[in-house]
C-alpha positions as CSV (number, residue, x, y, z in Angstrom):
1,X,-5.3,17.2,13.8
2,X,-3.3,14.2,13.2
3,X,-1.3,11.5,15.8
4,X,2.2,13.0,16.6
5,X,4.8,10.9,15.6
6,X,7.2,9.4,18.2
7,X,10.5,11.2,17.5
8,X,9.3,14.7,15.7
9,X,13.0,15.6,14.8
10,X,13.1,12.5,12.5
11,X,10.1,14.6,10.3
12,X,10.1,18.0,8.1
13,X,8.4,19.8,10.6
14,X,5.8,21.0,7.7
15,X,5.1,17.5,7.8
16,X,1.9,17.6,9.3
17,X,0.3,20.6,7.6
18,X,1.3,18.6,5.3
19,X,-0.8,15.5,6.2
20,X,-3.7,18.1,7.0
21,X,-4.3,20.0,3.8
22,X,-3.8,16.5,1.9
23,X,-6.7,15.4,3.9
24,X,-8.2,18.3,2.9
25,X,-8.3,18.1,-0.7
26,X,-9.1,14.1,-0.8
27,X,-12.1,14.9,1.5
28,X,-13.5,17.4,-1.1
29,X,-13.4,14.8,-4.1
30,X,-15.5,11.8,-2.4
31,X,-18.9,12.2,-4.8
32,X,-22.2,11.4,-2.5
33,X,-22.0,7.1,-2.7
34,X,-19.0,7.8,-0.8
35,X,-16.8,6.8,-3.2
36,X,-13.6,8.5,-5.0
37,X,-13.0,8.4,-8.7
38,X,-10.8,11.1,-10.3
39,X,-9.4,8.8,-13.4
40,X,-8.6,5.4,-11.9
41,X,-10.9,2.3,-10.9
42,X,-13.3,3.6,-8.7
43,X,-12.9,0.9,-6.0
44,X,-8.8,1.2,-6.4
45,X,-9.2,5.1,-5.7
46,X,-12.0,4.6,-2.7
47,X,-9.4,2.3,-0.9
48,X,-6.5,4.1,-1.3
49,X,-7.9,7.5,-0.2
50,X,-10.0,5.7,2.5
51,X,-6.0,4.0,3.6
52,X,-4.6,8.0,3.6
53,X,-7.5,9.5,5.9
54,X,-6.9,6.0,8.4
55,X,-3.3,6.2,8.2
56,X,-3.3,9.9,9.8
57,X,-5.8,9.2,12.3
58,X,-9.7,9.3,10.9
59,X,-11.5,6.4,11.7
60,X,-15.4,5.6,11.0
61,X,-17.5,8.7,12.7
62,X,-14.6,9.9,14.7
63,X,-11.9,12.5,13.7
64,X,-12.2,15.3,11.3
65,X,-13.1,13.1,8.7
66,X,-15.0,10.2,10.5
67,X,-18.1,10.4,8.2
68,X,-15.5,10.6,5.0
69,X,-14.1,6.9,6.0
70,X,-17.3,5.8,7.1
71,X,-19.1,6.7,3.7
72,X,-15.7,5.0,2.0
73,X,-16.0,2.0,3.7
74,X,-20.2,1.8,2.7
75,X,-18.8,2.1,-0.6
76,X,-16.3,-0.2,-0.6
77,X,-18.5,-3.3,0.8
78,X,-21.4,-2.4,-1.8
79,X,-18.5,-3.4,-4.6
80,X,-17.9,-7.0,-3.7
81,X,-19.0,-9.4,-6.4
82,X,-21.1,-12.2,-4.1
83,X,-17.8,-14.3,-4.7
84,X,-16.0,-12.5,-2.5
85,X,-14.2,-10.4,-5.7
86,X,-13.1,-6.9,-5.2
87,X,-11.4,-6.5,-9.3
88,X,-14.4,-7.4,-11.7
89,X,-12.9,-4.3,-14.4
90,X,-10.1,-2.3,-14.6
91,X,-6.8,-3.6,-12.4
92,X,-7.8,-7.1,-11.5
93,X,-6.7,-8.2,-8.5
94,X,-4.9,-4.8,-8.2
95,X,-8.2,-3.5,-7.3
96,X,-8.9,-6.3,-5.2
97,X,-5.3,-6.7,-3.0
98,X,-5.5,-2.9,-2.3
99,X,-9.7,-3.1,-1.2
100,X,-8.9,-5.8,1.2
101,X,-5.7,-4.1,2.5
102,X,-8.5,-1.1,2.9
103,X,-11.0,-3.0,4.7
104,X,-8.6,-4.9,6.8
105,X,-7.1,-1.6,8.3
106,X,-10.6,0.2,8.8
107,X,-12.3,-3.4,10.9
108,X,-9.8,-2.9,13.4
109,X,-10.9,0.7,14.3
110,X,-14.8,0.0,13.5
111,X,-16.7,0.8,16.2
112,X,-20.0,-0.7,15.1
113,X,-21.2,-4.3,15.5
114,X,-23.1,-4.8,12.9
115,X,-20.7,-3.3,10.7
116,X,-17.9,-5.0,11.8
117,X,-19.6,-8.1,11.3
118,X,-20.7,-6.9,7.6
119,X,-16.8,-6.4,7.2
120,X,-15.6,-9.2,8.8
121,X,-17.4,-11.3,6.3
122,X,-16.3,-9.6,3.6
123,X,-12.7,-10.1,4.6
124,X,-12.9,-13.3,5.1
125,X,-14.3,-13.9,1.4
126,X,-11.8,-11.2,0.3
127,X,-9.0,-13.4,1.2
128,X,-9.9,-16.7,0.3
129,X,-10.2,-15.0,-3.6
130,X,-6.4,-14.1,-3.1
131,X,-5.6,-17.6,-1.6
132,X,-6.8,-18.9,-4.7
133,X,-5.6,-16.7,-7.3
134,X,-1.9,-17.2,-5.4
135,X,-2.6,-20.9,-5.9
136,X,-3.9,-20.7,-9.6
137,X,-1.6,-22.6,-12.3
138,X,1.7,-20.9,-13.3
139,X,3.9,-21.3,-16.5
140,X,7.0,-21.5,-15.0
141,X,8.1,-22.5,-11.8
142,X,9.6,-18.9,-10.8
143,X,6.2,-17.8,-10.7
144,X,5.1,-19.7,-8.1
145,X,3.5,-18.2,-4.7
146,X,2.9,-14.8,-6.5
147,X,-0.2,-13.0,-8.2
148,X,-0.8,-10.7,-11.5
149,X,-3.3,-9.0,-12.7
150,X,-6.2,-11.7,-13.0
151,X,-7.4,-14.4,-10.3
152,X,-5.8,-17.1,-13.0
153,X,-2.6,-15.2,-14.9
154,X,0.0,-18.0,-15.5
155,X,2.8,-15.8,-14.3
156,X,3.8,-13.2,-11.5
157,X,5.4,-9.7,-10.6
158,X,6.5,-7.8,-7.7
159,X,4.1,-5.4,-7.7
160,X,0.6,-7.0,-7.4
161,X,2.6,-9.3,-5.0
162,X,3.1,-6.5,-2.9
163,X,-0.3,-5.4,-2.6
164,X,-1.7,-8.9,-2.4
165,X,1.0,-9.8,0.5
166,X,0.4,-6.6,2.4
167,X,-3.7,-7.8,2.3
168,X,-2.7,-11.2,3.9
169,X,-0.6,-10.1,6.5
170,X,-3.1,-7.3,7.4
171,X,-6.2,-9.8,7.3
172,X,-4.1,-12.1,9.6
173,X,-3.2,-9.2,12.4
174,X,-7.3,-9.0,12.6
175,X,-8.2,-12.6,13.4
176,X,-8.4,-13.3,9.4
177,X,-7.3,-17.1,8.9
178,X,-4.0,-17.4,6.5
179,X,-2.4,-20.1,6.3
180,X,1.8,-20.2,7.3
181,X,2.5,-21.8,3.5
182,X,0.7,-18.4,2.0
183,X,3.0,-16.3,3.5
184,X,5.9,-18.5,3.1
185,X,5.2,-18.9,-0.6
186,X,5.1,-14.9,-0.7
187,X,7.9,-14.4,0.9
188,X,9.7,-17.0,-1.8
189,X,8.3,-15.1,-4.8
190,X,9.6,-11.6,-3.4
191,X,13.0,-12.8,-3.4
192,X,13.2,-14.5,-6.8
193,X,12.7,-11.2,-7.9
194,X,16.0,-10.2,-6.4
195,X,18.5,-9.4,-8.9
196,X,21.5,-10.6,-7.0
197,X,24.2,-8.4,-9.5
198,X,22.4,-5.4,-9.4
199,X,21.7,-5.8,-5.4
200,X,18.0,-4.4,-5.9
201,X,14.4,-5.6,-6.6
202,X,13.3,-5.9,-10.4
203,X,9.5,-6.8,-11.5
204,X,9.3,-9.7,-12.5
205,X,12.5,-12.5,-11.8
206,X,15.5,-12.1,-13.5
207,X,14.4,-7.8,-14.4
208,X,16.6,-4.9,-13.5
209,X,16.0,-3.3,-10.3
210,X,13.6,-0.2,-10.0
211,X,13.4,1.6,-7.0
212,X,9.8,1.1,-6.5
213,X,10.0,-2.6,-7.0
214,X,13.0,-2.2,-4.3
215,X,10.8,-0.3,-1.8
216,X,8.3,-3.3,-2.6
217,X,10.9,-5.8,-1.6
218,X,11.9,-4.7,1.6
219,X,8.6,-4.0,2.7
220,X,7.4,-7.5,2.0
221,X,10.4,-9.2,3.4
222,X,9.6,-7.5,6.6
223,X,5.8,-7.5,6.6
224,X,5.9,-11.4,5.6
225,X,8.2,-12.2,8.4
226,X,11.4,-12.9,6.3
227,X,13.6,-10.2,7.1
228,X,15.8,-12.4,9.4
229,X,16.7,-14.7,6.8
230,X,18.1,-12.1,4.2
231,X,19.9,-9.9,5.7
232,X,22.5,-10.0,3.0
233,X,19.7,-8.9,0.1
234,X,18.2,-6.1,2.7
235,X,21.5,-4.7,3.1
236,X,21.8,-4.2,-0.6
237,X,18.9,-3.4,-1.1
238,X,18.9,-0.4,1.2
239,X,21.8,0.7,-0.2
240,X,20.5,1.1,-3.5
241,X,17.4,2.8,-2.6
242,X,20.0,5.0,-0.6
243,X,21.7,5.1,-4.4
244,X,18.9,5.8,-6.6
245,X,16.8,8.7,-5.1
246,X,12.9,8.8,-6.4
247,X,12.3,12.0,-8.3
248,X,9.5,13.2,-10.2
249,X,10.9,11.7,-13.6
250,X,11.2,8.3,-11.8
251,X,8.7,5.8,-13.1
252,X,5.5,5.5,-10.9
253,X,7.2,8.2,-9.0
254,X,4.3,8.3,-6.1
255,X,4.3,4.4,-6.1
256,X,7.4,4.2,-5.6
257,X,7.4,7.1,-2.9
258,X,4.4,5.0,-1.0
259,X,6.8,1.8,-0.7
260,X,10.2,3.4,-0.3
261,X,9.0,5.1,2.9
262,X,7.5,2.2,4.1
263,X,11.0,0.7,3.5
264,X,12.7,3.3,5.2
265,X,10.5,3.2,8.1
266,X,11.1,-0.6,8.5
267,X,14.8,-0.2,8.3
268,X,14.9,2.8,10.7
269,X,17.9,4.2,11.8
270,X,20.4,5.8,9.3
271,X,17.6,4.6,6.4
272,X,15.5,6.5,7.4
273,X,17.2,9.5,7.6
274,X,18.7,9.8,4.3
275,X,15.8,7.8,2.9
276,X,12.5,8.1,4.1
277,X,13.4,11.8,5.3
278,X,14.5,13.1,2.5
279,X,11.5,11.8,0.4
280,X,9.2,13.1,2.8
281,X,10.4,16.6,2.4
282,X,10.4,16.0,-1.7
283,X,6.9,15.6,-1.1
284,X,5.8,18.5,0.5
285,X,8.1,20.6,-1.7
286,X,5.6,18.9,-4.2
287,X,1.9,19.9,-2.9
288,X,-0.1,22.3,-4.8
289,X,-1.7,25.7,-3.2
290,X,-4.9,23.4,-2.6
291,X,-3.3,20.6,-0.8
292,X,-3.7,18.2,-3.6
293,X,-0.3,16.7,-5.8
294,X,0.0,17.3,-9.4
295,X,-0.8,14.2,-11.7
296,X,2.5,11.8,-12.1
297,X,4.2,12.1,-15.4
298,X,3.9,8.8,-15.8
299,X,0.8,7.6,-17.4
300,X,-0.4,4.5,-15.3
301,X,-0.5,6.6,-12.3
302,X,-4.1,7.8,-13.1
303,X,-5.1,12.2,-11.9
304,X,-5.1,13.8,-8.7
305,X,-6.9,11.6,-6.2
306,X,-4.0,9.0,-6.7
307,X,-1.5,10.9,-6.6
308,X,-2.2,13.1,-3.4
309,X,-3.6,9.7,-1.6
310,X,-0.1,7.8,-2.2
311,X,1.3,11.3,-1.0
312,X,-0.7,11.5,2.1
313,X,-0.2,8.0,2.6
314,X,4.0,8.1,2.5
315,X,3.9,11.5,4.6
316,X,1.5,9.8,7.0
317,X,4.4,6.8,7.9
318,X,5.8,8.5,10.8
319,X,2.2,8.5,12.4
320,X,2.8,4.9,12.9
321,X,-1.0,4.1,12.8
322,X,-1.3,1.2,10.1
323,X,-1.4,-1.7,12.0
324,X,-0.1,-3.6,8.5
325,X,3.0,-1.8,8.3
326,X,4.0,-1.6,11.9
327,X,7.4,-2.7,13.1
């Protein structure tokens, strides 16, 4: 069984069969080192299924799927480079952003000394890599405070922002030392990639608003901190998620379902509602016979493990349970 979230009538109330038979299927694709493949980087797909079974309620060795996360995580920590990098291969720092996010989440529910110690230090070295990819040379000034796809790319975008931001700000909620200007600088790149005309969040400054990078705005905005300070942009920005509904044919259509949630969820109220709700119930319209989520139409989003881990990870919001997204 999974938490209950704290107002049931704001969920499909298949919502967490739902949850349950997407657990299901993820736990029957980890191969025997613990880890999950099924198309993408290895590590990538380890994280983010280890980040669906912790955001509905399995931590290491307890809940259904205790040992599942606690074989993850083994695998996870056997993967870092001895300098502290998560990315050596496919994704770059994508890999890495999303591994530390991972381990982050699971050290504050280890129950283990040892381990947690073993984790801890891997954190820590986790985070000074993306402390020094933020502060690697750019091209241009507009790039400045942001990350791409290697440790020393000369510009930025939106999207391994996100994920990189997210691991800072959930490092720091465990006792992880980031420094105020990282998260400041963050916060500064996020909204240079506001398209002020179109009222949403594009990719890269200056782009046309997408709804996934729009979901990626809003969630940084709050995560970081700087919500308080644009209210005007969040405003618009919520409206044009509320505007341009995610649908299979959407690019990066679970992406974009992952962060548009999340945004939903921050906003709360009438967001969420005709927002987060409403993708929530696209979702389970979605899931296959054997809990699992078809493969996106888009290309970059790599087979079945993805897919029904960003699935099980949007539907799992209302649990409330990811310390790195909490209000």
């Amino acid at each position: 069984s999974v938490a209950a979230p704290s107002a049931p009538d704001e969920v499909p109330a298949d919502l967490e069969t739902a949850v349950s038979n997407g657990r299901a299927f993820l736990a029957r694709q980890q191969a025997a080192d613990g880890s999950f493949d099924g198309g993408g980087p290895k590590v990538a797909m380890t994280a983010l299924s280890l980040l669906a079974f912790l955001a509905s309620g399995d931590t290491p060795d307890v809940g259904r799927y205790g040992l599942v996360v606690h074989a993850a995580t083994d695998y996870l920590l056997s993967q870092q480079a001895a300098d502290g990098y998560f990315g050596s291969g496919d994704r770059g720092m994508y890999t890495h952003a999303i591994a530390t996010l991972a381990l982050s989440q699971v050290y504050g529910v280890e129950p283990g000394p040892e381990r947690r110690l073993r984790t801890r230090a891997a954190l820590a070295k986790a985070v000074r890599t993306i402390l020094n990819a933020q502060n690697a040379p750019k091209s241009e000034p507009k790039y400045a405070g942001g990350w791409r796809y290697e440790r020393d790319s000369p510009d930025s975008d939106l999207s391994l922002s996100g994920w990189n931001a997210l691991a800072l700000r959930a490092a720091r909620d465990v006792g992880i030392e980031v420094p105020d200007d990282a998260i400041a600088r963050a916060a500064d790149f996020v909204m240079r990639c506001y398209n002020e005309a179109a009222k949403g969040f594009g990719y890269q400054p200056g782009n046309d608003p997408q709804p996934g990078e729009t979901g990626i705005g809003l969630v940084c905005l709050y995560v970081l901190g700087a919500a308080d300070k644009q209210t005007g942009p969040l405003d618009n920005a919520v409206n044009y998620l509320n505007t341009h509904p995610i649908d299979e044919n959407s690019p990066f259509p679970y992406y974009a379902a992952y962060y548009v949630t999340q945004a939903a969820f921050q906003r709360g109220g009438e967001a969420w509602m005709k927002i987060g709700r409403r993708g929530l119930e696209r979702l389970i319209k979605q899931q296959e016979k054997d809990g699992g989520w078809r493969q996106s139409k888009t290309a970059q989003e790599p087979g079945r493990v993805y897919a029904t881990a960003m699935a099980v990870q949007a539907l799992a919001v209302p649990y409330r349970l990811l310390p790195a997204y909490q209000r």
